[in-house]
C-alpha positions as CSV (number, residue, x, y, z in Angstrom):
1,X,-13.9,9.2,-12.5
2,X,-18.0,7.8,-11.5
3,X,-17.8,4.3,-10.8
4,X,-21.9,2.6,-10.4
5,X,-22.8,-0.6,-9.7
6,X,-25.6,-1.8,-11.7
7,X,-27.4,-5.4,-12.9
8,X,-28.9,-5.5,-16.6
9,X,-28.6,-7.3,-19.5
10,X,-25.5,-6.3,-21.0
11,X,-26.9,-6.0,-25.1
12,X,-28.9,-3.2,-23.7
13,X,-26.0,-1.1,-22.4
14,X,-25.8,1.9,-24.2
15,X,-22.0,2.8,-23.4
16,X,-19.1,3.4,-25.0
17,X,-17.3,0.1,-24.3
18,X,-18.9,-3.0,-23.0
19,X,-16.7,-5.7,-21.6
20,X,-16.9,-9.4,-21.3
21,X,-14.9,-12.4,-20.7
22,X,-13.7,-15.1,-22.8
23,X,-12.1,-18.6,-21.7
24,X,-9.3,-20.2,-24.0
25,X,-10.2,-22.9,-26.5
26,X,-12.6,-20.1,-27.5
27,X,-14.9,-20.6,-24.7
28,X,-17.7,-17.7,-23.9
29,X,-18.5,-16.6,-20.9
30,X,-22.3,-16.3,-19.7
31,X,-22.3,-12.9,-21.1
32,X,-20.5,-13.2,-23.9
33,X,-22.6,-15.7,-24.9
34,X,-26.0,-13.2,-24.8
35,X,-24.1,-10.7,-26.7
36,X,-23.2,-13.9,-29.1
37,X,-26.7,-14.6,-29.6
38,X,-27.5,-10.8,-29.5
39,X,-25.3,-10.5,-32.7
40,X,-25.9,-13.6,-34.3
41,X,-22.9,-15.5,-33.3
42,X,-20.4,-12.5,-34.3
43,X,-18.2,-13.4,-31.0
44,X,-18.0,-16.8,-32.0
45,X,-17.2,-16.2,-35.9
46,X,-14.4,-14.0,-34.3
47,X,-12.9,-16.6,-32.0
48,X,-13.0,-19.3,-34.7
49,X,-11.0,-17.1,-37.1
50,X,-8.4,-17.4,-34.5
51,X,-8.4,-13.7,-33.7
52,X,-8.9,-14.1,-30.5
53,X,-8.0,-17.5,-28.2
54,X,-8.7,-16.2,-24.7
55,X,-4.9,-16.6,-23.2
56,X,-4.9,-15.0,-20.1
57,X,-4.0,-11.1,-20.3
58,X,-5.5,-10.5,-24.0
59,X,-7.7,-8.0,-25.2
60,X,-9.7,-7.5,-28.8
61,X,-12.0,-4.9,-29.3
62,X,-14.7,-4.9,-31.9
63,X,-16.4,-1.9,-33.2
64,X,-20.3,-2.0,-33.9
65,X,-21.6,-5.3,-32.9
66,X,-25.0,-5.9,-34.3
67,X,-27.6,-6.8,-31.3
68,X,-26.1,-4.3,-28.9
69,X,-26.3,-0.8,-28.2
70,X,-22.1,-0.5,-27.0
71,X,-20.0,1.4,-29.8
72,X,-17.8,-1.1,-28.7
73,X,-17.5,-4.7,-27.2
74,X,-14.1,-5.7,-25.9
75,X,-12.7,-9.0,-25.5
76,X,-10.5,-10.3,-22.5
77,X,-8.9,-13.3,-21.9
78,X,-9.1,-15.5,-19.2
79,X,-7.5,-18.4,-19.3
80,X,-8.5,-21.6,-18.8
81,X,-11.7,-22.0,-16.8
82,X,-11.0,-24.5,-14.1
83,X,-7.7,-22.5,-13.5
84,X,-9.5,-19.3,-12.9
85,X,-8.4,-18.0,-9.5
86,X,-7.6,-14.8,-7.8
87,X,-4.4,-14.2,-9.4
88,X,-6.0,-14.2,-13.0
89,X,-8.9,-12.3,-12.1
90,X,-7.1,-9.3,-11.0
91,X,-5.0,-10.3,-14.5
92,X,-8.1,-9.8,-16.9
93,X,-9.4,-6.7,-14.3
94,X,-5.7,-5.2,-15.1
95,X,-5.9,-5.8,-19.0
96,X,-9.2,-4.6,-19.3
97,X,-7.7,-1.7,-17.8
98,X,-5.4,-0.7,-19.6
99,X,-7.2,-1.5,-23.0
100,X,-10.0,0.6,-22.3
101,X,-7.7,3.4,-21.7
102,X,-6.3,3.6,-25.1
103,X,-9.9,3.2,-26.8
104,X,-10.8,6.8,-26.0
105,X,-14.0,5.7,-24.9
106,X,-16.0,8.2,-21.9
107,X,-18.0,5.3,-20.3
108,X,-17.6,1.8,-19.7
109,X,-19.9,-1.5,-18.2
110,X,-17.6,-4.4,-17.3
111,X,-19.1,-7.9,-16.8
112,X,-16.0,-9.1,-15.5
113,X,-17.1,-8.7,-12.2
114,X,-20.0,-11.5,-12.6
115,X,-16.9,-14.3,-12.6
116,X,-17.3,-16.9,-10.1
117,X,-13.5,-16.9,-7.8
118,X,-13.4,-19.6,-5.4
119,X,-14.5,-18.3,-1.3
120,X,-14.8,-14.6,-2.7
121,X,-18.0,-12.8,-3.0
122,X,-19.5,-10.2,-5.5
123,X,-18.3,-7.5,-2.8
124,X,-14.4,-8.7,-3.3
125,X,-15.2,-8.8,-7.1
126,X,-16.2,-5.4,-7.7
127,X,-13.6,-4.1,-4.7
128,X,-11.0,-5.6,-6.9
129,X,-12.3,-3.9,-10.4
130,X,-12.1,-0.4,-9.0
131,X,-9.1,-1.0,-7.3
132,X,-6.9,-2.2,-10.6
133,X,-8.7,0.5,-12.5
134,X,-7.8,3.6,-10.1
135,X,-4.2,2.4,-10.0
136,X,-4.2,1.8,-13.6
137,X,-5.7,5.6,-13.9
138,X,-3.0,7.0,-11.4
139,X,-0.2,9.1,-12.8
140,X,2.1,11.4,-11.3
141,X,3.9,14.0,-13.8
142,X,3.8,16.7,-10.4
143,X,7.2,17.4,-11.4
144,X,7.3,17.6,-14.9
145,X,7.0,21.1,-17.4
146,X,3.4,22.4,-18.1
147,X,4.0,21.1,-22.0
148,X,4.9,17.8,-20.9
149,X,2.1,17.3,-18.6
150,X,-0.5,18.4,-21.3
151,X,1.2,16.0,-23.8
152,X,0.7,13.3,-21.4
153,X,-3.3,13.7,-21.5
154,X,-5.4,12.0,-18.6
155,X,-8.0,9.0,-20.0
156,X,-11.0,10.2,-21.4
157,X,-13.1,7.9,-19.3
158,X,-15.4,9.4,-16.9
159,X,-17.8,6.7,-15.9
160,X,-17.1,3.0,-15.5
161,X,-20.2,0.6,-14.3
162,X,-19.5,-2.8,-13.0
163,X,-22.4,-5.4,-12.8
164,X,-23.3,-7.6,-11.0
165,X,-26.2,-10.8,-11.6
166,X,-29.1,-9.5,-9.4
167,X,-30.8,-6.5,-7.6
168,X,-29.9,-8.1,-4.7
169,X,-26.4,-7.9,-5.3
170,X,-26.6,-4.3,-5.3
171,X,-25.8,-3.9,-1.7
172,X,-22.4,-5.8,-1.9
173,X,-21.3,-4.6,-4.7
174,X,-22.0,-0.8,-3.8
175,X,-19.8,-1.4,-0.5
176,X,-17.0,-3.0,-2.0
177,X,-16.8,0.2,-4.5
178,X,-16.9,2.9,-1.7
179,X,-14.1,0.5,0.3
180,X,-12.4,0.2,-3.1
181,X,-12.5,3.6,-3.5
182,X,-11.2,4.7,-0.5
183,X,-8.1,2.5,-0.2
184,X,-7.5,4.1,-3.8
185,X,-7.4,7.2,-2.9
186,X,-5.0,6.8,0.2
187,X,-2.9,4.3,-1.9
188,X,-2.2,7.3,-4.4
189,X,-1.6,9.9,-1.9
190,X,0.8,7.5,-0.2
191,X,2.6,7.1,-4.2
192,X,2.6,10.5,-4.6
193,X,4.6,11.5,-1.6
194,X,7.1,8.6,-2.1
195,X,7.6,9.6,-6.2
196,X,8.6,13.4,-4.9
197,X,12.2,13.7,-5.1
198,X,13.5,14.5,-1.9
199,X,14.4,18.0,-2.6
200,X,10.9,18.4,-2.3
201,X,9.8,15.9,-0.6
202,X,11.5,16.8,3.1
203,X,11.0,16.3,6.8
204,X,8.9,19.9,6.9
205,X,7.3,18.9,4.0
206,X,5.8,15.7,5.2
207,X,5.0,17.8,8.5
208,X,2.7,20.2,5.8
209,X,1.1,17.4,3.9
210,X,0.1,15.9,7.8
211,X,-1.1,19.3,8.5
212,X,-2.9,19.7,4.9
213,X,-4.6,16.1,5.4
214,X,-6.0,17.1,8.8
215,X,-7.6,20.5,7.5
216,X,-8.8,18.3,4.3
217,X,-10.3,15.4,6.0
218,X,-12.2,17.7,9.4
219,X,-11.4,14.1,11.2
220,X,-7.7,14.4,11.6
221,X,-5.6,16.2,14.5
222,X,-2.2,16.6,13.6
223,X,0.8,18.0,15.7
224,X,4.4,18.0,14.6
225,X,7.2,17.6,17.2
226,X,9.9,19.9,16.9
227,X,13.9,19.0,17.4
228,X,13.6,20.9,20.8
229,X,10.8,18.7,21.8
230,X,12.7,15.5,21.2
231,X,15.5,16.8,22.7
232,X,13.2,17.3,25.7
233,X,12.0,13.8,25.1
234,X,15.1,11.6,25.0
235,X,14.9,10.5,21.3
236,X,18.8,10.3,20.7
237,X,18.3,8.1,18.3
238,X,16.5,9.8,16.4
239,X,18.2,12.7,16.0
240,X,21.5,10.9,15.9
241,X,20.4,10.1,12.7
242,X,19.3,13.4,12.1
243,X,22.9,15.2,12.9
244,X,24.3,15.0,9.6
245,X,21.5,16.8,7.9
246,X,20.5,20.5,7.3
247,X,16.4,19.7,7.3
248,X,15.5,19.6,10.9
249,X,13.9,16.4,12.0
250,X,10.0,16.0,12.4
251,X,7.8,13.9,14.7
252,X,4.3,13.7,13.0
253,X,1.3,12.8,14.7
254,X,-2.2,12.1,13.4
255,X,-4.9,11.5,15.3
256,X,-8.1,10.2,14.0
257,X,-10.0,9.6,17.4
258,X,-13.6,8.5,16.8
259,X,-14.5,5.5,18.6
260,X,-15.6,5.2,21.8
261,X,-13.5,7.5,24.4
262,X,-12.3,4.6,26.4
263,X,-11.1,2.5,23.4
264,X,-7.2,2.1,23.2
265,X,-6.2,3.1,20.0
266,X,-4.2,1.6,17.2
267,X,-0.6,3.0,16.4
268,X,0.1,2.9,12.8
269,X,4.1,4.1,12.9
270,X,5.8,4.4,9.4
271,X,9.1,5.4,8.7
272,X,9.9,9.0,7.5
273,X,13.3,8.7,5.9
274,X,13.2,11.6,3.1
275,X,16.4,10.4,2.0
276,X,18.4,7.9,3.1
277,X,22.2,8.2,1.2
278,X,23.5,6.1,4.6
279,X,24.9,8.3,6.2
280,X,28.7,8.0,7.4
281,X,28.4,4.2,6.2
282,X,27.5,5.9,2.5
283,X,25.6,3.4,0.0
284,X,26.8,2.3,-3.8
285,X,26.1,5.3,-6.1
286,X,24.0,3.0,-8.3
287,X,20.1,3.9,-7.9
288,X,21.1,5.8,-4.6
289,X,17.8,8.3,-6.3
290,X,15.7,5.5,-5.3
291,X,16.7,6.1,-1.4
292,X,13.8,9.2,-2.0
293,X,11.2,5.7,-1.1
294,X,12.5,5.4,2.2
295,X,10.1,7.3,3.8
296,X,7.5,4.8,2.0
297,X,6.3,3.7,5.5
298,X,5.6,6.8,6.7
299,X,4.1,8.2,3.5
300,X,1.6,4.4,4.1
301,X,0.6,5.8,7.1
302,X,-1.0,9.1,5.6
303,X,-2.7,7.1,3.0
304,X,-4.1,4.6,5.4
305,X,-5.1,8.0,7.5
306,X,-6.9,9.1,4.8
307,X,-8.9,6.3,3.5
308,X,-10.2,5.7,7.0
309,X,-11.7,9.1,7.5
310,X,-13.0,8.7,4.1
311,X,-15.0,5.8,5.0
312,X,-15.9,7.3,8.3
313,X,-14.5,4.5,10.4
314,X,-16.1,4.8,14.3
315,X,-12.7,4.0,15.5
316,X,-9.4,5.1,17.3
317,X,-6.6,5.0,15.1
318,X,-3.0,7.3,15.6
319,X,-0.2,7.9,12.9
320,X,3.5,8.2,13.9
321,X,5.7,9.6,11.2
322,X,9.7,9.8,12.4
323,X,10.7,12.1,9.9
324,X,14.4,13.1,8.9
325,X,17.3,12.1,6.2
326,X,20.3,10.5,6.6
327,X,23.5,12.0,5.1
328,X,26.9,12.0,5.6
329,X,28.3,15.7,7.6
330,X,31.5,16.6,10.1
331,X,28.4,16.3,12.9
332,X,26.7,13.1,11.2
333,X,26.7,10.4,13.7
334,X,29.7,7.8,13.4
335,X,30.3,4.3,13.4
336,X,31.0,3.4,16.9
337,X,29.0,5.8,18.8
338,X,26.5,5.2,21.2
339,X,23.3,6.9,21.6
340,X,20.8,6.9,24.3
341,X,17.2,6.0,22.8
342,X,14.0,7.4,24.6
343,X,13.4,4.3,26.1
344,X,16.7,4.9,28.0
345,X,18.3,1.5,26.1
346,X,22.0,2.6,24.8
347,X,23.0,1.9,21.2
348,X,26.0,1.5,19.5
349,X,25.8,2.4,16.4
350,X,27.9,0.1,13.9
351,X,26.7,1.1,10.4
352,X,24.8,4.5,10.2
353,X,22.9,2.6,6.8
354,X,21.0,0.8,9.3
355,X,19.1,4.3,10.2
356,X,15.7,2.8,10.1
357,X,15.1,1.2,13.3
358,X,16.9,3.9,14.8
359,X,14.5,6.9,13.8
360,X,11.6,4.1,14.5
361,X,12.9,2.8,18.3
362,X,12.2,6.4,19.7
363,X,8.8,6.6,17.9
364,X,7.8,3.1,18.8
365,X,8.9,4.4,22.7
366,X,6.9,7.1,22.4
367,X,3.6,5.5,21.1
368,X,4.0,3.2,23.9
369,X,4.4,6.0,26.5
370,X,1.6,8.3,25.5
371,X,-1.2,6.2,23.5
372,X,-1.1,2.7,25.1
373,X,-1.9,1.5,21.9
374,X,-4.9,-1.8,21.5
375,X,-2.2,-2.3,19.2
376,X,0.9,-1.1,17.3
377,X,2.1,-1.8,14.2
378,X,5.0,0.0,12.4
379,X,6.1,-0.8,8.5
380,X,9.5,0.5,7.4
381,X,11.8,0.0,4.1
382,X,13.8,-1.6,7.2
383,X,16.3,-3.9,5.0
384,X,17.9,-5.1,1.5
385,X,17.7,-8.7,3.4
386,X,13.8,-8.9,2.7
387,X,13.6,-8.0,-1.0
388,X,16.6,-11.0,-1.1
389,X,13.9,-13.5,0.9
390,X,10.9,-12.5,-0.2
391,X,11.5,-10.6,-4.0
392,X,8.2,-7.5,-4.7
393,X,5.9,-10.3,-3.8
394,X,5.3,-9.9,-0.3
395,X,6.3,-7.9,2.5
396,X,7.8,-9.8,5.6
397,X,5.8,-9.9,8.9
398,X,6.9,-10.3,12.1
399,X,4.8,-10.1,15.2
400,X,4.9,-10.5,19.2
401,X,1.2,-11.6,19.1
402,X,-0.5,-14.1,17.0
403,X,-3.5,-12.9,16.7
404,X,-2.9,-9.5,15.5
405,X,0.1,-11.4,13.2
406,X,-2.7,-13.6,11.6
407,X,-5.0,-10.8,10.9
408,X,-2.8,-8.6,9.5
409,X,-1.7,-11.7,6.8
410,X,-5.8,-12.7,6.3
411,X,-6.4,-8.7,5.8
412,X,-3.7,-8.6,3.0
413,X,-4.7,-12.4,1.5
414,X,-7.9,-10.6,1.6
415,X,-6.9,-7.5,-0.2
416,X,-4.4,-8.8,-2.6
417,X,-1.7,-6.9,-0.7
418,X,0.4,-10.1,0.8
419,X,2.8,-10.6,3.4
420,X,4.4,-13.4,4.7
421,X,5.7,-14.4,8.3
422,X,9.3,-14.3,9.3
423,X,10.3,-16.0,12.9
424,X,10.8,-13.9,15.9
425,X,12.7,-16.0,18.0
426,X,14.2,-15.1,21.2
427,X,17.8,-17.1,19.8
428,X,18.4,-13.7,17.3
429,X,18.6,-11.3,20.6
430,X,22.2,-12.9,20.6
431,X,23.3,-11.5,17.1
432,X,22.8,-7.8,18.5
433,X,25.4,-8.1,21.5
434,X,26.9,-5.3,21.9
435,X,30.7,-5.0,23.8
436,X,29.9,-1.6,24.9
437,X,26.0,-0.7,24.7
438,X,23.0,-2.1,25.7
439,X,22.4,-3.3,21.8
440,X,24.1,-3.2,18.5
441,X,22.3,-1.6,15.7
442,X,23.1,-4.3,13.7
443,X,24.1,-8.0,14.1
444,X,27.2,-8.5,15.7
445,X,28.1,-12.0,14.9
446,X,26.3,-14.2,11.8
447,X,26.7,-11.1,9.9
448,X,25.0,-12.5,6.7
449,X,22.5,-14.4,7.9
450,X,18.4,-13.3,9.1
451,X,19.2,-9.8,8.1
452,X,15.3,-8.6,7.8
453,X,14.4,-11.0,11.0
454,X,17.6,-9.1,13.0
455,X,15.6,-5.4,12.3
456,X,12.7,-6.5,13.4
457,X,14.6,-8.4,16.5
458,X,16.0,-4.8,17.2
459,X,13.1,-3.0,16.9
460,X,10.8,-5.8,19.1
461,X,13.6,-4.6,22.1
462,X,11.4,-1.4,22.1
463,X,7.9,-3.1,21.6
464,X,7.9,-5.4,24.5
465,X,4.8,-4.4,26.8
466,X,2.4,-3.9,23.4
467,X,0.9,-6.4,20.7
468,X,3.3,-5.7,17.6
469,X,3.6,-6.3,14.5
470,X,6.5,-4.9,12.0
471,X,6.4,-4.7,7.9
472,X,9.5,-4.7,6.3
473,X,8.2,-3.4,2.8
474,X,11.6,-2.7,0.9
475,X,10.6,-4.9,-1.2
476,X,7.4,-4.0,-1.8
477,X,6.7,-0.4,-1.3
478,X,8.3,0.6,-5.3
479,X,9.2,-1.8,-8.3
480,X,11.1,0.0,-10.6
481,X,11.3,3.9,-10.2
482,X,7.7,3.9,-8.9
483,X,6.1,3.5,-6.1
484,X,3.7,1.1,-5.2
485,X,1.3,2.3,-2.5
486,X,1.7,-1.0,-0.4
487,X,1.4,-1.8,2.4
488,X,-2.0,1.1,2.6
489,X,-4.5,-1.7,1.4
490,X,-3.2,-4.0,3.9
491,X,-3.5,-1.8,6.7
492,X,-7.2,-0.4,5.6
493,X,-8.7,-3.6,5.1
494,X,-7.1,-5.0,8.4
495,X,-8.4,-2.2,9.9
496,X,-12.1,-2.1,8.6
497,X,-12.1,-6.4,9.2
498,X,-11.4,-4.9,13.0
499,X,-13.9,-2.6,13.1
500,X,-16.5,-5.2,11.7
501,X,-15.3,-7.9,13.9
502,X,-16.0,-5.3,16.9
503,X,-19.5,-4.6,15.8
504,X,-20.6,-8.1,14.9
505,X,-18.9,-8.5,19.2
């Protein structure tokens, strides 16, 4: 798929589809109204036989409209105008979408993209368009037969233009595609990795795929720590989760260093679990196949990875990807042992289910040790207590330093990839007592309660001397039996908001 950003008149687009707006009570857009008047007031004859009534999310497409030079002029509803905001925006963009993919059409101009959103900019507009319609392209049939995959046939469309209302929009509108594009592509790499089953999809597979994206990209270094090597390190937590497994654990690094040689990096660290069936404390049989997402974090991390050396970014940015599964085995780790973590803080391990912060405490340790991060944020399908608080919406936040806290929020307000702030309180360290160990793995009294703020209470134990921030994205990294791609557009807009902020310093 081509995307261009153009401005002309949209009756003298000679493309397969052109596509405008219209507002309830039958109210044209701008555009629609000079193909209106292009036509002879087709659109409106159309609207006033009730065919179409602009309700948000509704398409109609009309064949041969006199005046233009489209085979086709589709129809989308927006709503009412004063209400049109973000949300419905990315609502007509996603409509639109999927419309055009069932018209068979090969090329495309939207006018969407000349919509006036409240505080956003032609830049955010067109970002947004190519965004909804590379995830509405994506599909992953990796798995299925040859016959299948052909019967499922890929769009026809091959080039989709979005306008904007002058030449001097041009500029924006052409950066906000190539960011768009970007955070596409590293949001479907991340998808692709998290819909592999996990008999595919294992510990020395995600090492390949790290190795892969380094000999891809020419901007990555990656190097995979072995079991030995984390032996030698201290990680027992990490490979206490790793003990009841036949896959070998993995510790993936991927260094994109291309700022200046005395800037501290940033540690993204996402968590690799390939398979998570909890271990000794075994989970509900019910959708246990969708415990093949918990290594959602880490597979984030490689997308964000990628977009960045797509754009080029001139900065220093590191990946940390604790890899392993967690299954129950004769040597699987017990409830009631205690591990030493890297850090040299003992653990006692009450339910091996809560495996994430364990595999994550040795890599947060070791980030800390050898990067000395700027900053250092980790995002984990860390607990069922966050998709109960906070639903697919958003993914929970918590931080040890405002600032980096707030930019991470304005990046995904920004991006349409929300998350939303959870307290991190010195008061929940007392819900992780342990009688025996230095901590608990999980809480030890109130059970029940702040289940999503007690991971990331556990896992801030580790993060103490570096600016933090944690991303509980069970709820948010799949909805249904599909994964999502979140929180990668979060994490590349934060970081190209950083980079900009540095240059305009």
């Amino acid at each position: 798929m081509e995307y261009f950003v153009k401005s002309g008149n949209p009756e003298k687009q000679r493309v397969s589809c052109l596509i405008v707006g219209v507002f309830e009570r039958r109210t044209l857009t701008p555009m629609a109204e000079i193909i209106d008047l292009a036509s002879d007031g087709l659109l409106s004859s159309v609207l006033r036989r009730g065919d179409m009534d602009g309700k948000p999310g509704t398409t109609l497409v009309l064949h041969n409209v006199p005046g233009t030079l489209a085979d086709r002029v589709m129809l989308v509803g927006l709503g009412r105008e004063r209400n049109l905001d973000e949300a419905s925006y990315r609502k007509a963009l996603a409509a639109s979408s999927k419309a055009l993919q069932a018209t068979g059409a090969i090329d495309a101009a939207s006018y969407l993209t000349h919509l006036s959103i409240k505080n956003r900019d032609y830049q955010w507009n067109v970002k947004q368009a190519v965004l909804i319609s590379q995830d509405t392209l994506y599909r992953f049939d990796a798995c299925r037969g040859a016959k299948a995959r052909e019967e499922l046939s890929p769009s026809k469309l091959e080039r989709y233009t979005f306008d904007v209302p002058r030449r001097s929009d041009l500029p924006a509108g052409e950066s906000g595609a190539k960011e768009a594009l970007a955070i596409a592509h590293g949001t479907a790499l991340a998808k692709t990795l998290a819909n592999l089953p996990g008999n595919i999809c294992t510990p020395a597979y995600l090492a390949e795929q790290a190795r892969q994206l380094a000999e891809n990209t020419g901007s990555i270094t990656t190097r995979v720590l072995e079991q030995a090597d984390m032996q030698a390190l201290g990680m027992g937590a990490l490979l206490a989760v790793a003990s009841g497994s036949r896959q070998p654990p993995k510790l993936i690094i991927m260094e994109y260093l291309h700022g200046a040689a005395d800037e501290k990096p940033i540690v993204l660290v996402g968590k690799g679990l390939t398979f998570d069936a909890g271990g000794i404390s075994i989970k509900p049989s019910a959708a246990m196949d969708e415990m093949k997402f918990d290594m959602c974090g880490g597979a984030s991390v490689f997308g964000t990875l990628q977009a960045i050396a797509e754009l080029k970014l001139p900065m220093n940015v590191v990946g940390i990807v604790p890899s392993s599964e967690n299954l129950p085995d004769g040597q699987a780790v017990k409830p009631g042992d205690i591990v030493t973590s890297m850090s040299g803080q003992t653990i006692e391990v009450l339910n091996t289910d809560a495996e994430g912060r364990l595999i994550l405490c040795d890599a947060l340790t070791y980030a800390e040790q050898t990067y000395d991060p700027a900053y250092c944020i980790d995002m984990a399908t860390l607990t069922g207590a966050c998709v109960v608080a906070l639903g697919s919406i958003a993914s929970g936040l918590m931080s040890n330093h405002s600032p980096l806290g707030r930019a991470l929020l304005a990046a995904g307000e920004q991006i349409g990839d929300r998350a939303w702030e959870l307290p991190l309180w010195p008061e929940f360290d007392e819900n992780l007592k342990s009688e025996f160990a230095d901590i608990a793995n999980i809480a030890t009294k109130g059970a029940r309660e702040a289940g999503a703020i007690i991971g990331g209470t556990f896992l801030h134990r580790f993060t103490k001397k570096m600016k933090w921030a944690h991303l509980d994205i069970a709820g948010t990294a799949w909805q249904g039996k599909r994964a999502s791609g979140r929180p990668v557009p979060l994490l590349v807009q934060y970081l190209i908001n950083t980079q900009a902020r540095r240059t305009d310093e």
